[in-house]
C-alpha positions as CSV (number, residue, x, y, z in Angstrom):
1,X,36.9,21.2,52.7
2,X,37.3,21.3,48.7
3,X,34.3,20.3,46.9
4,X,34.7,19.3,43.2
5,X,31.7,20.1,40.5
6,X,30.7,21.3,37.7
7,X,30.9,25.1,37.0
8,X,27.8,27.2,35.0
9,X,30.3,27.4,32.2
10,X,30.6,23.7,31.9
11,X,27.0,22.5,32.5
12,X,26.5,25.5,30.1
13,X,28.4,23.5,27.4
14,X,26.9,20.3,28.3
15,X,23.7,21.7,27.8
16,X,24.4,23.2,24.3
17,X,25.7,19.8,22.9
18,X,22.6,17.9,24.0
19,X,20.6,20.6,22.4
20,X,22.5,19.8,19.3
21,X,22.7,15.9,19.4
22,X,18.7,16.4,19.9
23,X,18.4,18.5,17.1
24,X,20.3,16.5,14.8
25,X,18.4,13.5,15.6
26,X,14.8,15.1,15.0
27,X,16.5,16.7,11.5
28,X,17.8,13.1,10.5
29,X,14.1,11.3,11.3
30,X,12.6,14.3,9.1
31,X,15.6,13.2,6.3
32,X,14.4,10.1,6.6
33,X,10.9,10.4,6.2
34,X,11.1,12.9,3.3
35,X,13.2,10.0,1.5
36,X,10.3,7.8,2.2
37,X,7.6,9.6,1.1
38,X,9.7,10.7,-1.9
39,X,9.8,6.3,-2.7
40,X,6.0,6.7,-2.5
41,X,5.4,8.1,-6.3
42,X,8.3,5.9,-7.7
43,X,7.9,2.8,-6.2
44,X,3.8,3.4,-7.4
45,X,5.0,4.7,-10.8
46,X,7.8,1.0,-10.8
47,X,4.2,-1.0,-9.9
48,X,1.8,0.6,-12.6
49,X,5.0,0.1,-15.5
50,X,5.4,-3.9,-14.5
51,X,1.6,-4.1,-14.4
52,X,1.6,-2.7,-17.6
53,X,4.5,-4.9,-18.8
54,X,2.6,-8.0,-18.1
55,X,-0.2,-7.0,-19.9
56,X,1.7,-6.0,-23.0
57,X,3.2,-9.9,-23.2
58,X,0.5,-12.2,-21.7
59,X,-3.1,-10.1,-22.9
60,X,-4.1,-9.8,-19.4
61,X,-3.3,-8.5,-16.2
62,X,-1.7,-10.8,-13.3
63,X,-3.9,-12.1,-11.0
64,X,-6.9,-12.1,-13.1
65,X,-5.2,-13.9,-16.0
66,X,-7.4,-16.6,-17.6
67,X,-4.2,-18.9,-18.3
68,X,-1.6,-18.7,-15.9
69,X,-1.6,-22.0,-15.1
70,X,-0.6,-22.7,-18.6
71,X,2.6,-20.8,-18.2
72,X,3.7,-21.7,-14.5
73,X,1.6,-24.5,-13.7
74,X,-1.3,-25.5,-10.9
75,X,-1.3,-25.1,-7.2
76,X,-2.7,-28.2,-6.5
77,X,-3.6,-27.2,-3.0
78,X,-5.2,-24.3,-3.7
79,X,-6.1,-24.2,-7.5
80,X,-7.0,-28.1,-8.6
81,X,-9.8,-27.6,-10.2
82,X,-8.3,-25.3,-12.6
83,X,-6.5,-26.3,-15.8
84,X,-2.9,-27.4,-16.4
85,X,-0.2,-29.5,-14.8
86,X,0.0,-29.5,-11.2
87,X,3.4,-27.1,-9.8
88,X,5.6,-26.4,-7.0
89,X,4.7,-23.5,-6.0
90,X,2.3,-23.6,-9.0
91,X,-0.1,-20.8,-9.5
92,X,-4.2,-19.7,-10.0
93,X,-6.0,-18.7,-13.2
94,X,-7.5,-15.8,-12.4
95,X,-11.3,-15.0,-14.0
96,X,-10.4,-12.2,-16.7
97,X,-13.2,-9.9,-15.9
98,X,-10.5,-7.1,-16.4
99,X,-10.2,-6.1,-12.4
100,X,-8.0,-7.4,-9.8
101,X,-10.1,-8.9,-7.2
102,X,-9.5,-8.1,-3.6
103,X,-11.6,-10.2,-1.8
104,X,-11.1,-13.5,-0.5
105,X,-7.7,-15.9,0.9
106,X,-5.2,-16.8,-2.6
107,X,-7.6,-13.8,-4.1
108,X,-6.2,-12.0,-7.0
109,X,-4.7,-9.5,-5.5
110,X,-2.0,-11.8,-4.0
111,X,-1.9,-14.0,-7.2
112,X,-1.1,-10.5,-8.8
113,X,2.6,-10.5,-7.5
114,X,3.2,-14.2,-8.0
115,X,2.5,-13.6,-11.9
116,X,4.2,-10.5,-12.1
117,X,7.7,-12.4,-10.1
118,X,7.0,-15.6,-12.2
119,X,7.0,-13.3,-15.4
120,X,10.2,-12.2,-14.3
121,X,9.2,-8.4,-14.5
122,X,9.4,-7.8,-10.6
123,X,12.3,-9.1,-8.4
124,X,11.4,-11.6,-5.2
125,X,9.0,-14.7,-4.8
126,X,5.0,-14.1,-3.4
127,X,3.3,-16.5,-1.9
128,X,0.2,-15.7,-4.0
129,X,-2.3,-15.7,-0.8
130,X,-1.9,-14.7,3.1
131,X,0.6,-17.2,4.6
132,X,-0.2,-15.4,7.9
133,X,-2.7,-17.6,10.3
134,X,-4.2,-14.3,11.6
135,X,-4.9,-13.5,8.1
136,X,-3.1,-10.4,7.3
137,X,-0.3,-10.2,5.1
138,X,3.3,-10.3,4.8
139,X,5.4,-7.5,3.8
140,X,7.8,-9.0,1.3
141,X,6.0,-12.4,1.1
142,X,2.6,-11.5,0.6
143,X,3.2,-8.6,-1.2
144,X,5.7,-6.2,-1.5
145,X,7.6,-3.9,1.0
146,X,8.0,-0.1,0.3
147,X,10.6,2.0,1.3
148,X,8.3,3.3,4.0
149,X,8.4,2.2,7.0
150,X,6.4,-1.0,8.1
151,X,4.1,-0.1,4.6
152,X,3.9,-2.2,1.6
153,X,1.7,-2.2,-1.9
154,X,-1.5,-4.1,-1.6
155,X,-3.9,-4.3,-5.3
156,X,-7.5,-2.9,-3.9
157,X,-10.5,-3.6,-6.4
158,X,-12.4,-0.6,-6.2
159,X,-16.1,-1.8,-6.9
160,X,-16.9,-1.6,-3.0
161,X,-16.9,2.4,-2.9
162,X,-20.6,2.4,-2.7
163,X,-21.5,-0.5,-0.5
164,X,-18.3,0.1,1.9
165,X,-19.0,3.4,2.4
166,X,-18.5,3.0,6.3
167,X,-15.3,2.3,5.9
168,X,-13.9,4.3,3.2
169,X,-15.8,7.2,3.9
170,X,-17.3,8.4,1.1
171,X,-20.8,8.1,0.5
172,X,-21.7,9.8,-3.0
173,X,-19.2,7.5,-5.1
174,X,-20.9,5.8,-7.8
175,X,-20.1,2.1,-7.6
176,X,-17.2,2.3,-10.4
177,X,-14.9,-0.8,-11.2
178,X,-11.5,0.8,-10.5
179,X,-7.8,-0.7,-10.5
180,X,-5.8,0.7,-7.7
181,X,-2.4,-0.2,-5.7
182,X,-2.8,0.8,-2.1
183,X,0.3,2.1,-0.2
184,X,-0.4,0.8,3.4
185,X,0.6,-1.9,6.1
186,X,-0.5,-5.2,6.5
187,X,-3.6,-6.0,5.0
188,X,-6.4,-8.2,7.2
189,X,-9.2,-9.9,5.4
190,X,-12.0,-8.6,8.3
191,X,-14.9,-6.0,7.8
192,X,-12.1,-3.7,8.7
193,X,-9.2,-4.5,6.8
194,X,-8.9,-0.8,5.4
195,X,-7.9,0.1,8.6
196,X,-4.1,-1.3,8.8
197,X,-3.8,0.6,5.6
198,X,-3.7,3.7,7.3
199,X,0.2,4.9,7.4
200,X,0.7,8.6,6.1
201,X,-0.7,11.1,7.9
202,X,-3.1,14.0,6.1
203,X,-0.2,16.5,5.4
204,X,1.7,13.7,3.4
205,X,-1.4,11.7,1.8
206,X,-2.2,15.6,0.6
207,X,1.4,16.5,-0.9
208,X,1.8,13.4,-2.6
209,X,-1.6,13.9,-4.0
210,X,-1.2,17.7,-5.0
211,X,2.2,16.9,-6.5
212,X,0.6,14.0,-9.2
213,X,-3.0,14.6,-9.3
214,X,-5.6,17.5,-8.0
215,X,-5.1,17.1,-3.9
216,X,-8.7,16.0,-3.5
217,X,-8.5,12.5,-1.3
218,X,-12.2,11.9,-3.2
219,X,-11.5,12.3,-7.0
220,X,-9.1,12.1,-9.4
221,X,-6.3,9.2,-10.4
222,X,-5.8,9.0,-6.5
223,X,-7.6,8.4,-3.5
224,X,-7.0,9.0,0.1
225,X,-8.8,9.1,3.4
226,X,-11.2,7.6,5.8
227,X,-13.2,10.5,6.6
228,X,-13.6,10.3,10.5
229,X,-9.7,10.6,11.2
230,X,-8.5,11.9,7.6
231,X,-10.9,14.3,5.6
232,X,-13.3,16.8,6.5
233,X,-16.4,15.2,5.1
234,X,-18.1,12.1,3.9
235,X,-18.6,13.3,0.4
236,X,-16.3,12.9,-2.4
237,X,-15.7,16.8,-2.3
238,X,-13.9,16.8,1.4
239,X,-10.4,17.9,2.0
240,X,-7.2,16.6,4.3
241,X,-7.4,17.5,7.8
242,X,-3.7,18.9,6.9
243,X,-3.9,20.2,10.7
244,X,-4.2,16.8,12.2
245,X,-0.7,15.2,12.9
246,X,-2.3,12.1,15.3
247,X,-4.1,10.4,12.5
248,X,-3.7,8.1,9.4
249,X,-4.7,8.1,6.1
250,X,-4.7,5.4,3.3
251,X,-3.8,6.7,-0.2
252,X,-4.4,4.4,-3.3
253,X,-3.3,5.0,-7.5
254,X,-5.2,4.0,-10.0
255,X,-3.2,2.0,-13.1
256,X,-6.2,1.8,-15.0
């Protein structure tokens, strides 16, 4: 009786080409994830240049603008109490104290890209506050997407270094008034809402900090961690765990 199957030679072969289909697909998931870390720096460099825009024309930055309802009109829903003429989608004034408040639903931080795409100096239209029920926001809606994957830019108010320390992870920051754009996912409003901010792990939170400022996640024009998962220490003076490849980091940079 004749029996038909494959020789060594052939299963030989076979097993070559789904080396090389394996291959090509871990090489092309690097390729993309180099290209989205390399969108990291210009997409924050894009950010820092319209925030800086908007302060060059309306004497103020967006979100914390004393006036904006003067140029775009009132949410009446949200914002009635403040001055001007009642708009659809209308906007907030924001209280000028030269910081970008995080804190809080329709906060700053989200009325930050509503002035900047009202302005006309960024493209698409923000809610300006969480339209999620769960409270966390939404990539190009709350704020805006990145090129990295399931990541978007989220304004941080700095301040709570000192009195947060549990959860950023450094606990010899002075309490310092800082202006910073996080890179990150979806941001809750909990106790914890650093954590969804987490999306690059130690070895790229470090090169993207070595390449534009002094690789320290604790000092310097940018900040990175979460000490438990990301750095070595709880002190500003840590390092990236550049060994750990199961972990996230969040990595934030300061426009003024």
């Amino acid at each position: 009786m004749r029996r038909n199957g494959f020789s060594l030679v052939e299963l030989s072969i076979v097993l070559v080409i789904l080396g090389l289909l394996t291959g090509g697909i871990l090489a092309g998931r690097s390729l993309i994830r180099a290209s989205e870390l390399r969108s990291v720096t210009s997409e924050a460099d894009k950010h820092k240049t319209s925030i800086m825009s908007f302060r060059g024309k309306y004497l103020g930055l967006p979100g914390d603008l004393t006036n904006a309802t003067a140029f775009w009109g009132k949410d009446a829903t949200l914002c009635n109490s403040h001055t001007g003429t009642a708009a659809t989608p209308g906007t907030c004034n924001g209280n000028g104290s030269g910081v970008i408040s995080d804190l809080g639903v329709g906060v700053e931080s989200y009325r930050a890209w509503q002035h900047l795409s009202f302005a006309g100096i960024i493209e698409g239209n923000y809610a300006g506050t969480i339209t999620n029920s769960i409270t966390t926001s939404v990539l190009g809606i709350d704020i805006p997407a990145s090129k990295l994957a399931n990541a978007g830019w989220t304004f941080v108010d700095f301040s709570q270094l000192a009195s947060v320390n549990d959860e950023l992870g450094y606990t010899d920051l002075p309490n310092t008034r800082l202006n910073m754009l996080f890179i990150g996912g979806v941001r809750p409003l909990s106790a914890n809402r650093w954590a969804n901010l987490t999306v690059l792990r130690p070895e790229e939170a470090w090169n993207i900090d070595t390449k534009i400022d002094d690789g320290m996640p604790g000092k310097g024009k940018i900040r990175g961690g979460r000490h438990t998962t990301c750095t070595t220490g709880s002190t500003s003076d840590s390092e990236y765990q550049l060994q750990l490849n199961d972990t996230r980091c969040f990595l934030g940079f300061q426009f003024l």
